[in-house]
N, C-alpha and C positions, 0 to 999 in steps of 0.2 A: 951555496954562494953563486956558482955558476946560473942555477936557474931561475935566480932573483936580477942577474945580469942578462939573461936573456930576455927575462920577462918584462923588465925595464925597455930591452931594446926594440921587444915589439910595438910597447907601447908608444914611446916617442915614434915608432915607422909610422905607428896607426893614426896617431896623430897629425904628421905631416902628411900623408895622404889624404887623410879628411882638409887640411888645410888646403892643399893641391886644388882637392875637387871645389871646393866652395869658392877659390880666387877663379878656377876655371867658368864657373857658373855665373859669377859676379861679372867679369869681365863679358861673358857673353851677352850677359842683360843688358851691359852698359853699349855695348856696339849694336845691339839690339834694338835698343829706345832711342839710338843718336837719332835716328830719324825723327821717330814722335817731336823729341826734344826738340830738334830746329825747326820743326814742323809749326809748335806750340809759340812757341820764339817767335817767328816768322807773324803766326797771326795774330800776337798779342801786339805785335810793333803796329801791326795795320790797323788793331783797333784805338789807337793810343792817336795814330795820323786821323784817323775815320773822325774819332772826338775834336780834332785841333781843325778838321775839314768845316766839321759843322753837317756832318752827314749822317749821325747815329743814328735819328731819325728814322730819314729813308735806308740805312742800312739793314735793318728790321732783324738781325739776327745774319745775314750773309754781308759779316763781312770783309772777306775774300773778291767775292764778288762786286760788290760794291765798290771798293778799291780799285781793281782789274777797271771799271766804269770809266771812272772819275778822276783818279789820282795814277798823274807822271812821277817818275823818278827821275831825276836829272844829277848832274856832276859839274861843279862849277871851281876854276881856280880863283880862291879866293882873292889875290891879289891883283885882277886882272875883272872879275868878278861874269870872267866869258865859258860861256858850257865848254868840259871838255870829257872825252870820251876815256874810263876806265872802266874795270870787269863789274861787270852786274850784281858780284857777290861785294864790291866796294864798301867800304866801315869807316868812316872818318875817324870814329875814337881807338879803334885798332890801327888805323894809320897812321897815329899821330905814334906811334913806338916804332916807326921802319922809319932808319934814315931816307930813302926814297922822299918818303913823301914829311917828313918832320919839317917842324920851322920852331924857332925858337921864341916863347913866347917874351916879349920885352915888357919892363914899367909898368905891370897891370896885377894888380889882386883878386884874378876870377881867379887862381885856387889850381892852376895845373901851369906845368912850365914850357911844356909843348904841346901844339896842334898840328892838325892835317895843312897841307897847302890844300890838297882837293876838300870839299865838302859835297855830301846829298845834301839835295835841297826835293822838294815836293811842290808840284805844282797839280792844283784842285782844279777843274773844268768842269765846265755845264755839258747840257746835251747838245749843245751847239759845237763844243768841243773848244769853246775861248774858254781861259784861264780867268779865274775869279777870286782865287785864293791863294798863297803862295805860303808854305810852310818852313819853317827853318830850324835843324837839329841846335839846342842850344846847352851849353853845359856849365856849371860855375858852383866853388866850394858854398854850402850852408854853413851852421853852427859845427855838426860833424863829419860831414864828408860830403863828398862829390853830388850835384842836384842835376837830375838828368829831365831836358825837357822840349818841346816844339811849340814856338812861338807861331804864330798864324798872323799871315798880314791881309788886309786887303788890296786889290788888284792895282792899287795905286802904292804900293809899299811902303804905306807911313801908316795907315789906321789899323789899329790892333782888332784882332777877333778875337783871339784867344790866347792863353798863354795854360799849355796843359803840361805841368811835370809829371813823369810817369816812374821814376827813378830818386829816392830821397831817403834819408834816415834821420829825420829831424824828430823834435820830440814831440809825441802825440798832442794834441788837443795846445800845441807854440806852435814853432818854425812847421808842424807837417801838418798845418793850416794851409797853406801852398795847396792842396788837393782838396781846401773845401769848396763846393761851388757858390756856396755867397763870395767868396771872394777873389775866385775866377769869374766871377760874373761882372766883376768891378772892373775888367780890360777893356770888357767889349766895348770899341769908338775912341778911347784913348791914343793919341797921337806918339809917334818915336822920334821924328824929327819939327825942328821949330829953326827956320832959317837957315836948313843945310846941318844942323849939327844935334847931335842925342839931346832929346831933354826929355821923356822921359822921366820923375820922381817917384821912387816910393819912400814915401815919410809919415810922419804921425799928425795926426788931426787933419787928413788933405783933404781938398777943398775939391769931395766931389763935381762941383760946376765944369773945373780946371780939366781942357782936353788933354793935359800932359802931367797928370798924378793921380794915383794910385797908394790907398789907404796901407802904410804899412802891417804889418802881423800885429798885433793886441801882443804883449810880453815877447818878443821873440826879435829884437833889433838884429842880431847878426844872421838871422834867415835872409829877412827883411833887405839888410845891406848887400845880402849876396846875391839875391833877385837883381837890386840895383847894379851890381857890379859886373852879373853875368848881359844884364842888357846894353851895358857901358859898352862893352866888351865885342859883344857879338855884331850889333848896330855900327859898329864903331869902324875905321878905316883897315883894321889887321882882321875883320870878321867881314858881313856881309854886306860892310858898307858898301863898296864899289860896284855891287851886286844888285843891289837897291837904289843906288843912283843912279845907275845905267839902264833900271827899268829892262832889264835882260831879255828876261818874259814875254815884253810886247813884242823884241824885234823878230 
């Protein structure tokens, strides 16, 4: 009996040592690769800015470098819509969980209850080094979750270039239409303001002519409404408006 009691208890030792070793090993990997990882992070964000830039092009495979070129990073209080100086590693959407920088989001159906006060913003330059394109982190609920994406304006802050989401769980071949290029290619030249205030439409049968609509999603209306809701939203006086009227950029 004894030596079936011993035998037992070597084995659970042997087993919790092999457990031991394999979290030790795990855990190494994992502190190991953090770099890779933000590394990976870091240049996927730049190629996602690079697309919304209008740079892929010329980017030709560097781009890191391309980026470094072309494209500023800036920090703007939304509410005020004037650059202000925070750390370099700054994150709007992880900011928006620090009371610091939280604001409460009022009377709006883009799909999250709180944002940052601060926001990055991206501003794209020629070789002259003036601003030509000005890019904006933009976020709002789809059908199923959170739609992550950067709107591109041009240098006069109303004409759209681009509207690139890089972050979606919508359903393939409905709502995560939003990543096809036939119809990201429907923004280019379309207007955000009309007399000072959002007009902007995505709806069904629009009248390509119209410089202020954009063809809704084929089957997919509450994608469709949360495009609309996230540009409500973000164009709007609690988002980038102030930011965009004040033409920031030139001064």
């Amino acid at each position: 009996m004894s030596a079936k009691k011993e035998t037992l208890g070597k084995t659970i030792g042997v087993v919790l040592a092999v457990c031991l070793v394999c979290s030790i090993i795990v855990s190494g990997s994992a502190v190991g690769l953090r770099s890779l990882q933000e590394t990976n992070a870091k240049l996927d964000q730049q190629s996602n800015i690079i697309e919304a830039a209008g740079l892929s092009d010329i980017a030709a495979g560097d781009i890191a470098g391309t980026y470094d070129k072309f494209v500023e990073e800036r920090f703007i209080d939304l509410s005020t819509g004037e650059y202000v100086e925070v750390a370099n590693d700054f994150d709007m959407y992880k900011a928006a969980k620090q009371p610091k920088y939280s604001v409460k989001v009022e009377n709006s159906n883009v799909g999250f209850q709180y944002r940052s006060s601060v926001a990055n913003i991206f501003l794209v330059k020629d070789d002259t080094g003036q601003v030509n394109r000005i890019i904006l982190p933009v976020n709002g609920s789809g059908l199923w979750d959170m739609m992550y994406g950067y709107l591109a304006l041009d240098v006069d802050g109303n004409t759209v270039r681009e509207l690139v989401y890089y972050k979606q769980k919508e359903t393939p071949g409905l709502g995560g239409e939003v990543q096809n290029p036939s119809w990201k290619a429907q923004w280019d030249g379309k207007k955000i303001f009309k007399d000072g205030e959002v007009a902007i439409e995505v709806k069904k049968n629009a009248d390509s002519s119209s410089d202020y609509v954009v063809d809704a999603l084929s089957g997919a209306t509450l994608t469709s409404n949360g495009v609309q809701n996230t540009l409500d939203y973000w164009a709007g006086d609690n988002g980038y408006g102030p930011f965009l009227k004040n033409q920031t950029w030139k001064s």
